[in-house]
LOVO-927848 format. One line per 10 residues: their letters; for each residue x, y, z of N, C-alpha, C. Coordinates in steps of 0.2 Angstrom, whole numbers. Layout:
<recs>
A = X:Y:Z:X:Y:Z:X:Y:Z | ...;
</recs>
This chain:
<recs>
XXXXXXXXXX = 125:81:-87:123:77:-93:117:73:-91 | 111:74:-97:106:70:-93:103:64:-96 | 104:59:-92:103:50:-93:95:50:-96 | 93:46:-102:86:46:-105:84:39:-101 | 87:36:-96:86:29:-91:84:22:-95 | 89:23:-102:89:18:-104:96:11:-103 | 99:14:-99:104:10:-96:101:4:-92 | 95:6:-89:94:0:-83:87:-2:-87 | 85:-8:-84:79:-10:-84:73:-8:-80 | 67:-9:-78:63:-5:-74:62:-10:-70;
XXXXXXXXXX = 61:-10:-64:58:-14:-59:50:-14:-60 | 48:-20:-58:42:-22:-60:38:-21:-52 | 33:-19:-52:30:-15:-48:19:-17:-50 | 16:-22:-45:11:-25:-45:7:-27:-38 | 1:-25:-40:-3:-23:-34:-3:-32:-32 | -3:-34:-25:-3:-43:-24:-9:-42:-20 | -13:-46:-20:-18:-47:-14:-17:-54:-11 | -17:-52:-7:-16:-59:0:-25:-59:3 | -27:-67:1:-32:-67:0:-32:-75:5 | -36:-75:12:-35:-79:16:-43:-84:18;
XXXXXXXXXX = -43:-90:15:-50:-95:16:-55:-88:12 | -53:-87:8:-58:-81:4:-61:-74:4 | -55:-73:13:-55:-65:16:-51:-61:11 | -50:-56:9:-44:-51:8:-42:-47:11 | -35:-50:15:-36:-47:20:-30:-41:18 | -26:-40:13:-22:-34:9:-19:-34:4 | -19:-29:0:-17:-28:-6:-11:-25:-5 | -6:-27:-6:0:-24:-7:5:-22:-12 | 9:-17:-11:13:-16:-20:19:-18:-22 | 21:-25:-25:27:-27:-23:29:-30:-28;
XXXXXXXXXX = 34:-33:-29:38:-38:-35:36:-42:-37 | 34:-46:-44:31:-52:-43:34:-58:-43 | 37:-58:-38:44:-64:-38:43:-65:-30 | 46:-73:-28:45:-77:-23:39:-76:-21 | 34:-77:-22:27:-74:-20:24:-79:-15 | 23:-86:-15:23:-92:-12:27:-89:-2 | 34:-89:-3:40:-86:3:35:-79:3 | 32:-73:-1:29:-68:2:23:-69:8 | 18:-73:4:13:-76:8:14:-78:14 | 19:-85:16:20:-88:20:23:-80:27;
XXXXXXXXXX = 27:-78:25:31:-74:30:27:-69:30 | 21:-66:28:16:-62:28:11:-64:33 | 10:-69:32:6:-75:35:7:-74:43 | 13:-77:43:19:-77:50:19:-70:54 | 22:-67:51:25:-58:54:18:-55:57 | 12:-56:52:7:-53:55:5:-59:60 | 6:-61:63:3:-66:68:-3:-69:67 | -3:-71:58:-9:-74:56:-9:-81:59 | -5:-84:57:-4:-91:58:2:-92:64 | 2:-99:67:10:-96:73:14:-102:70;
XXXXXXXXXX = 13:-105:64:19:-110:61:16:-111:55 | 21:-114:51:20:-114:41:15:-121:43 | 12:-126:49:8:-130:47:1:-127:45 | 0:-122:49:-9:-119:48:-9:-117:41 | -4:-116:37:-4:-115:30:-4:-120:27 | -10:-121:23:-13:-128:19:-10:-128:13 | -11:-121:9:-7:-120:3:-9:-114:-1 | -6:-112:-7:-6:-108:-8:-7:-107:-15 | -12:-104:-19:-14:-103:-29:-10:-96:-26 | -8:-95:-33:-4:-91:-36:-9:-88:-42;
XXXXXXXXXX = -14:-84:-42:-17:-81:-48:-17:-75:-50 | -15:-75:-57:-12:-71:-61:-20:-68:-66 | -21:-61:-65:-26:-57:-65:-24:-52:-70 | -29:-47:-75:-26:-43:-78:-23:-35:-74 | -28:-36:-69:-27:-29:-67:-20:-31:-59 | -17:-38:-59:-12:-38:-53:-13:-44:-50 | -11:-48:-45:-10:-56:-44:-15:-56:-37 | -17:-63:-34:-20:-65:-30:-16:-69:-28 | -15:-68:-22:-12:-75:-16:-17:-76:-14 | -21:-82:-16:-27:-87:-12:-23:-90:-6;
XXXXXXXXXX = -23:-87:0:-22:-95:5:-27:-99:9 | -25:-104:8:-29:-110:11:-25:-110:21 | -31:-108:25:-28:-109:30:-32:-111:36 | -29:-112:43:-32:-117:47:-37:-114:49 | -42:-116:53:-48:-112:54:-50:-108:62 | -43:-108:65:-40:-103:70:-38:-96:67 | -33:-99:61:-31:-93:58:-37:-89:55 | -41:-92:53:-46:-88:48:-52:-83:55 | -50:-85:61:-55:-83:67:-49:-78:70 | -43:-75:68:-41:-68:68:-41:-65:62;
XXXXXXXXXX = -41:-68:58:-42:-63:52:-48:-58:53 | -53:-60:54:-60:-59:56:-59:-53:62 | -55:-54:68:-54:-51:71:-47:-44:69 | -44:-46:64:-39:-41:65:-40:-38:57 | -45:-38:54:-45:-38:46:-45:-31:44 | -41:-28:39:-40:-24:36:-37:-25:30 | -40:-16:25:-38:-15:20:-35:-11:18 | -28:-14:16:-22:-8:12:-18:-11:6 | -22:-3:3:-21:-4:-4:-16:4:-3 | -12:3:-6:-8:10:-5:0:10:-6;
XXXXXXXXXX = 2:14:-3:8:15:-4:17:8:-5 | 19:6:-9:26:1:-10:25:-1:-3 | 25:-10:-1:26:-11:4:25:-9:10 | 19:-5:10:16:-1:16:15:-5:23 | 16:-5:24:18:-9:32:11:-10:35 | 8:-3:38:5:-1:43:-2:3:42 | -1:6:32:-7:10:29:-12:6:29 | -19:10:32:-26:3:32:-27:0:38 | -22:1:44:-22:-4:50:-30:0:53 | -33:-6:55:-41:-3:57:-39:2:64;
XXXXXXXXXX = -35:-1:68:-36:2:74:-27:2:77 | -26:7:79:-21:7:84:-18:3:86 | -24:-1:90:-20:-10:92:-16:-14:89 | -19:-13:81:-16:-18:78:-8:-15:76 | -6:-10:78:2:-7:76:7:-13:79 | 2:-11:85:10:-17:89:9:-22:91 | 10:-28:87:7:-37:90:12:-38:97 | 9:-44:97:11:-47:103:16:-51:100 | 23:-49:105:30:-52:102:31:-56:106 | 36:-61:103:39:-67:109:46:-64:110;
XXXXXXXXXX = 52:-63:115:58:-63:115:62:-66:110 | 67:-60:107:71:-64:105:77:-69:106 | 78:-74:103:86:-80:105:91:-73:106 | 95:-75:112:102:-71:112:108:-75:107 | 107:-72:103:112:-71:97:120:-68:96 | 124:-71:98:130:-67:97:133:-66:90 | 136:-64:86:139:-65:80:148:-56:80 | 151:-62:74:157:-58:75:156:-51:70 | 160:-45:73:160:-39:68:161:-42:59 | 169:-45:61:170:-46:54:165:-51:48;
XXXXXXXXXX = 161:-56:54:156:-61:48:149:-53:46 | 147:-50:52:145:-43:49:145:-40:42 | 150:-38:43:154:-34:36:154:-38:30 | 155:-46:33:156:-51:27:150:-51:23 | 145:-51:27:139:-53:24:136:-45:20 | 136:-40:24:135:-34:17:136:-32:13 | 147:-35:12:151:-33:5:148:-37:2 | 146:-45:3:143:-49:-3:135:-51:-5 | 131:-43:-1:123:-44:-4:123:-41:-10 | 129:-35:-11:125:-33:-18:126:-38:-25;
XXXXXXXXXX = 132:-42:-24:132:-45:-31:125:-52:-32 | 123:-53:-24:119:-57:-25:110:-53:-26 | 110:-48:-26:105:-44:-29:101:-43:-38 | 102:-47:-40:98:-48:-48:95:-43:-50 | 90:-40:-46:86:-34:-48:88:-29:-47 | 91:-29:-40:95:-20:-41:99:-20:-44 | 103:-23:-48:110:-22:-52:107:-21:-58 | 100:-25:-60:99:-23:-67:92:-16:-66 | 89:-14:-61:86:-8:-59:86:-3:-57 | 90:-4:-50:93:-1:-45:88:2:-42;
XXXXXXXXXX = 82:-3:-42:76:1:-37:71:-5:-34 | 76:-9:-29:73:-14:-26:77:-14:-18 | 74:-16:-16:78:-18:-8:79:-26:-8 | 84:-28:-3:84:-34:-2:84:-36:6 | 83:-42:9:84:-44:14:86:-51:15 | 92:-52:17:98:-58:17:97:-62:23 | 98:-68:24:99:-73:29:107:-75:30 | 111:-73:34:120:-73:34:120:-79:41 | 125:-85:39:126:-89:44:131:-84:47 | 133:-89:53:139:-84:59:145:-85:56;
XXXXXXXXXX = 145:-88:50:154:-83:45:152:-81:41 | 148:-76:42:146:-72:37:144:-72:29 | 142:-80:29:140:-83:24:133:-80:21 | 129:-79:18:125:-73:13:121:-82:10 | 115:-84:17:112:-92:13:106:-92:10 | 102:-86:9:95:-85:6:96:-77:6 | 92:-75:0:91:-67:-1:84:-66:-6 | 82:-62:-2:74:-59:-8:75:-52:-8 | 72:-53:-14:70:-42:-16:64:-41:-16 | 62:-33:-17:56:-33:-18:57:-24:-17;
XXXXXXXXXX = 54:-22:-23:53:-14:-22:50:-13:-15 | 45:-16:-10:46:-12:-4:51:-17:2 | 53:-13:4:59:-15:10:53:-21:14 | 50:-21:17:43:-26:20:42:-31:17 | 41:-30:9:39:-37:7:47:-40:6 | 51:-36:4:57:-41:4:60:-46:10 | 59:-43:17:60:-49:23:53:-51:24 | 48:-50:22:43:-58:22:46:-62:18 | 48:-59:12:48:-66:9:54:-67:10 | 59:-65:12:67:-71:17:62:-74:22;
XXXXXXXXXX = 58:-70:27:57:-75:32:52:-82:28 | 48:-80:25:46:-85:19:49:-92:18 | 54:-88:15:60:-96:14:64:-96:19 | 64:-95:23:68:-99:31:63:-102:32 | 57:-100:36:52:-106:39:51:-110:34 | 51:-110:28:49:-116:24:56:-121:22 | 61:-118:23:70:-123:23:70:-124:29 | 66:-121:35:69:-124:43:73:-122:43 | 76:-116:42:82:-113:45:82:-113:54 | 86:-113:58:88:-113:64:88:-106:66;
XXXXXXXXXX = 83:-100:66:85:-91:66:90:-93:73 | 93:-96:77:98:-95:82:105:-96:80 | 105:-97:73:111:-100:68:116:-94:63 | 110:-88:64:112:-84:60:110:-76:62 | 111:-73:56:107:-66:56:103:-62:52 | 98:-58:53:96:-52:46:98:-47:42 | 101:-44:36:103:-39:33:98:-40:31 | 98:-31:28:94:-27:24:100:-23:23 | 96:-18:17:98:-12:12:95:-8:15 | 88:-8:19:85:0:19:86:2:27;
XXXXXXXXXX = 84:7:29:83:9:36:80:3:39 | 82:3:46:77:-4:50:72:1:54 | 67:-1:49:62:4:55:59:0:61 | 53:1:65:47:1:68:47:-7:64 | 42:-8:61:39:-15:57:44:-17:56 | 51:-15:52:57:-20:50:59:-24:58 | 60:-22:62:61:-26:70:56:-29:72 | 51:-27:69:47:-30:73:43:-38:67 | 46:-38:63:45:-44:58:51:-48:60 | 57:-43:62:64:-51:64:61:-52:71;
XXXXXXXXXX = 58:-49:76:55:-53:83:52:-60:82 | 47:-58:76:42:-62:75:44:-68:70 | 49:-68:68:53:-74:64:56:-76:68 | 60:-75:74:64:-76:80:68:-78:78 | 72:-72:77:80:-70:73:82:-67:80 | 88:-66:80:90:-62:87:94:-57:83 | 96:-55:78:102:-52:76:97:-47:71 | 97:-41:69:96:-38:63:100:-32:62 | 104:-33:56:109:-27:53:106:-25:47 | 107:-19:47:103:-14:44:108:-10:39;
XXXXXXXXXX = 111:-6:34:111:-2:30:112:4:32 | 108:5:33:105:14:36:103:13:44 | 102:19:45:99:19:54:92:17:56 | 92:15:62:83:14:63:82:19:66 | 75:19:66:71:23:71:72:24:78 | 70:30:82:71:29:89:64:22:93 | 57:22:89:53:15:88:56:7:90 | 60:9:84:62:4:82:67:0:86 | 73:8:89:77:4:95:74:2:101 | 71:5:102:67:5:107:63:-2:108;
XXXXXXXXXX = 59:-6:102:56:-10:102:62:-16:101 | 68:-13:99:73:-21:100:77:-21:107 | 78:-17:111:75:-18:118:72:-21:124 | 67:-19:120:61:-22:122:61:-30:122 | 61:-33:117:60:-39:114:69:-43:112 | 76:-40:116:81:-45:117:84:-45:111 | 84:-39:106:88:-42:99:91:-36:97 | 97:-38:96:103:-36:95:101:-29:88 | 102:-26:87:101:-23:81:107:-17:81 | 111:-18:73:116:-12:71:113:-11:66;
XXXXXXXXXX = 114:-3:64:114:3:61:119:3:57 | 118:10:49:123:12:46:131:5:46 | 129:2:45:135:-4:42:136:-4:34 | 141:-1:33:144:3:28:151:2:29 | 156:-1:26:163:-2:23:164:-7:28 | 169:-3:34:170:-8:41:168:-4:44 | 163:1:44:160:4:51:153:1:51 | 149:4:56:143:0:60:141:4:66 | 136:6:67:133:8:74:130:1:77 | 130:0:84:127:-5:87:122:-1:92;
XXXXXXXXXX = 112:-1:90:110:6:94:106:0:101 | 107:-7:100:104:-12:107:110:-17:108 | 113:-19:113:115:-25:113:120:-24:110 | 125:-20:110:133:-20:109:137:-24:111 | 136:-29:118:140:-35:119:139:-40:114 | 133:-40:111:133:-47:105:135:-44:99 | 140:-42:98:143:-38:93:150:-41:94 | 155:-45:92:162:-45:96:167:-46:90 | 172:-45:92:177:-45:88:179:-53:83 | 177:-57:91:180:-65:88:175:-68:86;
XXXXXXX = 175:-74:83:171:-78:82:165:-80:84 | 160:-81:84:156:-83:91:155:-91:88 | 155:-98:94:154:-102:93:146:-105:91 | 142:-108:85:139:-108:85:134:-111:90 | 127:-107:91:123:-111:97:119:-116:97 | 118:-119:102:115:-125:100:108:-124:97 | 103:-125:96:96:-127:94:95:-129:100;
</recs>
């Protein structure tokens, strides 16, 4: 039988420029939702700024042909733009399309907090992303990316047609709530790639649970950088592909700050 796709709604899909002290430093194709949380944890992950103080503020302008994120920022940050500037205009939440040069693949990462958390607050926190997904339920063509305390509580969640912009803009509204990342952990819907590990290093999350499998990059680079990370977490199963002892049955107490 074949569906005319009038059951769902369409997801809204618009070119965003992230535009920094008057630079453009990328055009992205994303949701037009939480865009402020986009900016900030965009800002962050690429190691434009190293805390929400260098961000001064932020216009929101809405264009005919797609939106503008003007950011106001401090004048350190605007002296790597200059050095790390590129343009990508391209593919849904492109990660990486437009990078000027090789170098810039792989930023300079801090260590992640060692993180323990329980299998079942794990579990608890995936069965309850979908109902808090607004878009996909009325789309079914976004991703999300979740913030779960250590009992699997589900405290902040973003979507966005590409899997990238949707944990900026979680990490977005953690650093701008003060969340504690030593308190908690990352879910997603999609594969953990390469960039999706390496955006939780750079929020300094120690946990990321993932959906689907990551990359051999990807295991590789949480490794590297101290963070726990499990695969295919699906019903009550779970690969654990780093750091299988911070995975554990019982409850883990929570750690200090």
């Amino acid at each position: 039988m074949t569906s005319l796709g009038t059951e769902l709604a369409l997801a809204e899909e618009v070119p965003v420029a992230l535009v920094f002290n008057g630079i453009t430093h990328a055009v992205m194709m994303a949701s037009p939702s939480d865009l402020e949380d986009f900016a900030l944890g965009f800002a962050f992950t690429e190691g434009l700024i190293e805390n929400p103080s260098q961000l001064f503020g932020i216009d929101v302008i809405y264009q005919t042909n797609g939106i503008e994120l003007q950011l106001e920022v401090a004048a350190q940050t605007e002296a790597r733009l200059k050095e790390r500037r590129r343009s990508m205009a391209g593919r849904t939440g492109c990660g990486l399309c437009g990078a000027d040069s090789l170098d810039q693949v792989k930023l300079a990462l801090p260590q992640a907090p060692e993180v323990h958390i329980a299998i079942d607050a794990m579990h608890r926190a995936h069965a309850h992303m979908r109902s808090q997904q607004p878009l996909k339920l009325q789309t079914g063509a976004t991703h999300a990316a979740a913030w779960s305390d250590l009992d699997g509580h589900i405290t902040h969640l973003r979507e966005d047609v590409g899997r990238h912009n949707a944990l900026d803009k979680l990490i977005g509204a953690l650093l701008k709530a003060g969340v504690n990342r030593a308190q908690g952990f990352v879910c997603i819907t999609s594969r953990a790639s390469f960039e999706m590990v390496q955006k939780t290093v750079m929020a300094g999350a120690g946990v990321l649970t993932a959906v689907s499998a990551p990359t051999r990059l990807a295991v590789d680079l949480a490794q590297q950088h101290n963070l726990a990370l499990a695969g295919l977490v699906r019903g009550q199963s779970f690969t654990a592909y780093s750091y299988p002892s911070r995975l554990t049955t019982l409850q883990p107490l929570a750690l200090q700050a």
